[in-house]
VOLO-643623 format. One line per 10 residues: their letters; for each residue x, y, z of C-alpha. Coordinates in pm, whole numbers, plus 32768, in hexadecimal, padded with zeros to 4 digits. Layout:
residues N
a	X Y Z ~ ... $
END
This chain:
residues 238
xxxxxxxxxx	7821 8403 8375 ~ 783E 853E 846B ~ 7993 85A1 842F ~ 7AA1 8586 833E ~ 7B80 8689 8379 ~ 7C9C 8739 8486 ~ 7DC4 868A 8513 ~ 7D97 85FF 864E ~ 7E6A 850B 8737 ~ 7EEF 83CC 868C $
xxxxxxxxxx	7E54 82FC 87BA ~ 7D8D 81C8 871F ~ 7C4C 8206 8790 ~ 7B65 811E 886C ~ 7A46 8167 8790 ~ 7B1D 80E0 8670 ~ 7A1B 805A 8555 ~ 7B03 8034 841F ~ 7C4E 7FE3 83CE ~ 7CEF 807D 828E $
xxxxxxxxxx	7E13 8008 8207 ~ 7F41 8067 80DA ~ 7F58 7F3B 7FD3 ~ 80AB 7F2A 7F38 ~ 81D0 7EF7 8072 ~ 80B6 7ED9 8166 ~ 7FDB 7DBE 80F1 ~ 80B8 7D12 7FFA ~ 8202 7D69 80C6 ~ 8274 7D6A 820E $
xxxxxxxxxx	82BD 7EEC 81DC ~ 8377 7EEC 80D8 ~ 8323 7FB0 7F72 ~ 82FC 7F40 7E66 ~ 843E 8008 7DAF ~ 8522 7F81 7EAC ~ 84D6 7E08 7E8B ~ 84C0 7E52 7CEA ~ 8639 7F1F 7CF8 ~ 86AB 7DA7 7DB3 $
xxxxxxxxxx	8624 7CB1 7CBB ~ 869B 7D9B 7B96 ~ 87FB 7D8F 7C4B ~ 8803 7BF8 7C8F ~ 87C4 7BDF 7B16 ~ 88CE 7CA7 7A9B ~ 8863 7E14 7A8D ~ 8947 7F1C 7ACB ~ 88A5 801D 7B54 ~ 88CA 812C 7CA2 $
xxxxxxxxxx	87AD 8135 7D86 ~ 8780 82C2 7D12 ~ 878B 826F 7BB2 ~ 86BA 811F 7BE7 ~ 85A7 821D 7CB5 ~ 8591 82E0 7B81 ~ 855C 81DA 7A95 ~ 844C 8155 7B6D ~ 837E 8293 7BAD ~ 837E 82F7 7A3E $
xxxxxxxxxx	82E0 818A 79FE ~ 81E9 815D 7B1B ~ 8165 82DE 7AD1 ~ 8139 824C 796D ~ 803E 814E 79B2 ~ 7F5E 821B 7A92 ~ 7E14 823A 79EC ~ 7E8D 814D 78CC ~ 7E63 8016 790E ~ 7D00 7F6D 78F0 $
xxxxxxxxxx	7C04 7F6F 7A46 ~ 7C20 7DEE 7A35 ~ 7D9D 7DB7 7A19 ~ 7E26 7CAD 7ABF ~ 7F4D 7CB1 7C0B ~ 7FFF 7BEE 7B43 ~ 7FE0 7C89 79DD ~ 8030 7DCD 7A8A ~ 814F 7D62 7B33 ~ 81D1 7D1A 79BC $
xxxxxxxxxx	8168 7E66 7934 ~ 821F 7F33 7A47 ~ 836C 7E3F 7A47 ~ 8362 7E42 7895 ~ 833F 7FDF 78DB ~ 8466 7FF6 79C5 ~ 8523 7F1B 78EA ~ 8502 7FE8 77C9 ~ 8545 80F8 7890 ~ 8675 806B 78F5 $
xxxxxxxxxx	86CA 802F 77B4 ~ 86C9 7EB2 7862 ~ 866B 7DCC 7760 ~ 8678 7C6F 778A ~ 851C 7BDB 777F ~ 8551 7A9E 783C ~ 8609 7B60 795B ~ 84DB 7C42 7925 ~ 83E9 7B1F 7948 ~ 84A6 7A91 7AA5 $
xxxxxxxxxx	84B9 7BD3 7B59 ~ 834A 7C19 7B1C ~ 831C 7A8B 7B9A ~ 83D6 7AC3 7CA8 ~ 834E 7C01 7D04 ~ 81F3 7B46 7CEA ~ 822B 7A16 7D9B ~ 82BF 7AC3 7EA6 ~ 8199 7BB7 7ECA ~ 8090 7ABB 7EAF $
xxxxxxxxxx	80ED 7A0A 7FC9 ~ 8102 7B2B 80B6 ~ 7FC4 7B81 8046 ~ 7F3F 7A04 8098 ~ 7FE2 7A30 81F9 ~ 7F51 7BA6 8240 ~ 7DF9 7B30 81CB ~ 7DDF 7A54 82F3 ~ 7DF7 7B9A 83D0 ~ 7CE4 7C4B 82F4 $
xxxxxxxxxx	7BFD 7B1A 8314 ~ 7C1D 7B38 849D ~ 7C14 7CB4 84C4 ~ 7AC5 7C9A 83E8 ~ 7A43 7C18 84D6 ~ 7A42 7D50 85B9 ~ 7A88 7E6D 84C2 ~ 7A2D 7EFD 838F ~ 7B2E 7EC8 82A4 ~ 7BF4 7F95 814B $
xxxxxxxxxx	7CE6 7FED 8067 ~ 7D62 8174 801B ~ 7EAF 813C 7F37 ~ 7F21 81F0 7E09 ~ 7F0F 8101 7D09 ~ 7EE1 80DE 7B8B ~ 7D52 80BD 7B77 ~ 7D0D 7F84 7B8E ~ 7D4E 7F4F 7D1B ~ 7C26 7EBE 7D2C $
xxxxxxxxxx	7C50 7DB1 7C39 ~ 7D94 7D46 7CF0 ~ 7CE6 7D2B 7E36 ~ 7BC9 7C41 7D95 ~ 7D0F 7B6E 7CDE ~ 7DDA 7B61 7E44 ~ 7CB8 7AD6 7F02 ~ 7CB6 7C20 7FB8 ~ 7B49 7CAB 7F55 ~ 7A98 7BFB 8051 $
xxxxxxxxxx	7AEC 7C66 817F ~ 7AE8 7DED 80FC ~ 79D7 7EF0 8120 ~ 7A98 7FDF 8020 ~ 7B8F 8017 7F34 ~ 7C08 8167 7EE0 ~ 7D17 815F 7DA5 ~ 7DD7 82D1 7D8C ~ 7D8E 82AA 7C09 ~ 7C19 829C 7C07 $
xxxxxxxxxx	7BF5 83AD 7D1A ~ 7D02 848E 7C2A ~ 7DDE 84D2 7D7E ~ 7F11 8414 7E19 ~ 7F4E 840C 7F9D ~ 7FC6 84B2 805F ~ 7E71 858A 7FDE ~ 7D7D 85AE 80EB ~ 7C4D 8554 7FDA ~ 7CB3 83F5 7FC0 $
xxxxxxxxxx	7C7A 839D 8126 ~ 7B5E 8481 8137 ~ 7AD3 83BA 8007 ~ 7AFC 828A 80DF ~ 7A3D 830C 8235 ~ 793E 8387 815A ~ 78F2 8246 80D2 ~ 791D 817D 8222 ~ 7855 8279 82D0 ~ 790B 826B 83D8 $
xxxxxxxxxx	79BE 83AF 849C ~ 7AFF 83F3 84A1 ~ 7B40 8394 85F1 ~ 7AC7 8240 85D2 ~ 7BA5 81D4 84D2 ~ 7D41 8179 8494 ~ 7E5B 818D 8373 ~ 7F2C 8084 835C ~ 8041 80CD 824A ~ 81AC 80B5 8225 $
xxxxxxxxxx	8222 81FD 819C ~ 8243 833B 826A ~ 8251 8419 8161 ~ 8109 8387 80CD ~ 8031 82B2 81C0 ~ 8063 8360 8332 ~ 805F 84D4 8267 ~ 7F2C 84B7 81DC ~ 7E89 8409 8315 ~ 7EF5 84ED 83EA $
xxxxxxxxxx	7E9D 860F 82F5 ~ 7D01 85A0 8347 ~ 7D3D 8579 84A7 ~ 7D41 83D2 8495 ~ 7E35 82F3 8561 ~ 7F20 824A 84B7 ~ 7FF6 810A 84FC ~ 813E 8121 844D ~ 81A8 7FAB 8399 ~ 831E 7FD5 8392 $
xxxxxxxxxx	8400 7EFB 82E3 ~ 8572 7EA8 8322 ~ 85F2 7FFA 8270 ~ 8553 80BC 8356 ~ 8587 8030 84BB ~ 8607 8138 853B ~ 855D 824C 84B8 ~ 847D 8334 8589 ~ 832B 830A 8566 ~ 8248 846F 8505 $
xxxxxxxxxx	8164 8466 864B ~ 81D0 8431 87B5 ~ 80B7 8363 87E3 ~ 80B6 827E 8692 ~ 80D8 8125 86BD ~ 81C1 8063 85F1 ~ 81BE 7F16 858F ~ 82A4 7E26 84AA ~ 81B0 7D37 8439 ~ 802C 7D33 840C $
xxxxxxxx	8063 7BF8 84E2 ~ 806F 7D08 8613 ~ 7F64 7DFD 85B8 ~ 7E3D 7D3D 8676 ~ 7F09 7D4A 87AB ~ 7F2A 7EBF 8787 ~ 7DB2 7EFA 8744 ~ 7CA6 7F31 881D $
END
């Protein structure tokens, strides 16, 4: 790797080698987080709940798991483990709604997932491929159980590497083991806030995934491509 560091233009490069990319809204969603699809299965099964107050519920369990849960943990059993914290948060507790909002939230998932994967598969064929998401610790292990280890070079997970994005370190973590530059790699996320800060905070483009909540926002960069489904990124890629 020769350089990690200093913003620079958000241009995708023509030297692009690798292609990084958020997991939860970006891969499993078609930019949508994962809060917001958990506040509207809680709601269709009877919770009620604001958005502000459903937020807070939902940060205080997701910031629980991190670093709890075992390396090996499954999608799925994590998907219970964060929807039995926010219930109990929530003060929510009615196990079988419990059981079909983590099912739905699962299903649902899984099959964007299935559909992204396709796109993976062909831009593997021309880039290097990974993951930098905050997760619990065991991002890995959900890649492997999605299908979506084999078409990845890397996996960073915020909780192993002890810093969340936006943090430069995470992405530099990435490069570092890609060893590629910084100009010859891309961020594809979904979250401003998160995925284009900390890309842009090392100097890497970044492609912003946004979802129907934020059509008409802005994006961060003049120059920052934006796209509404991973169906469109290998149109918008050198």
């Amino acid at each position: 790797m020769r350089n990690s560091g200093g913003p620079t233009s958000s241009r995708v490069s023509r030297s692009l080698a690798a292609v990084l990319f958020d997991f939860g809204g970006t891969l499993d969603a078609p930019g949508i987080p994962w809060k917001d699809r958990l506040f509207d299965l809680f709601r269709a099964e009877g919770a009620s709940v604001t958005l502000d107050d459903f937020a807070r519920a939902f940060h205080r369990a997701d910031d629980a798991l991190v670093g709890t849960v075992p390396p090996t943990l499954s999608f799925r059993d994590t998907v219970v483990r964060l929807v039995d914290a926010v219930g109990a948060s929530l003060t929510f507790d009615d196990p079988r709604a419990l059981r079909r909002i983590a099912h739905g939230f699962i299903e649902r998932s899984a099959a964007c997932v299935h559909a992204n994967a396709r796109v993976l598969a062909d831009l593997a064929r021309c880039y290097r491929l990974g993951l930098v998401s905050n997760f619990y610790g065991n991002l890995a292990a959900v890649c492997e159980d999605l299908g979506l280890a084999p078409y990845l070079s890397v996996t960073v997970d915020s909780a192993v590497i002890g810093c969340s994005k936006p943090d430069p370190r995470l992405f530099r973590e990435a490069l570092l083991r890609l060893t590629v530059d910084v100009a010859e790699a891309v961020y594809v996320g979904d979250s401003p806030s998160r995925d284009m800060a900390g890309a842009r905070a090392v100097g890497m483009a970044h492609i912003w995934l946004v979802g129907p909540a934020a059509l008409s926002s802005t994006p961060c960069c003049p120059q920052d491509r934006v796209i509404r489904s991973l169906d469109e990124l290998p149109g918008v890629l050198p």
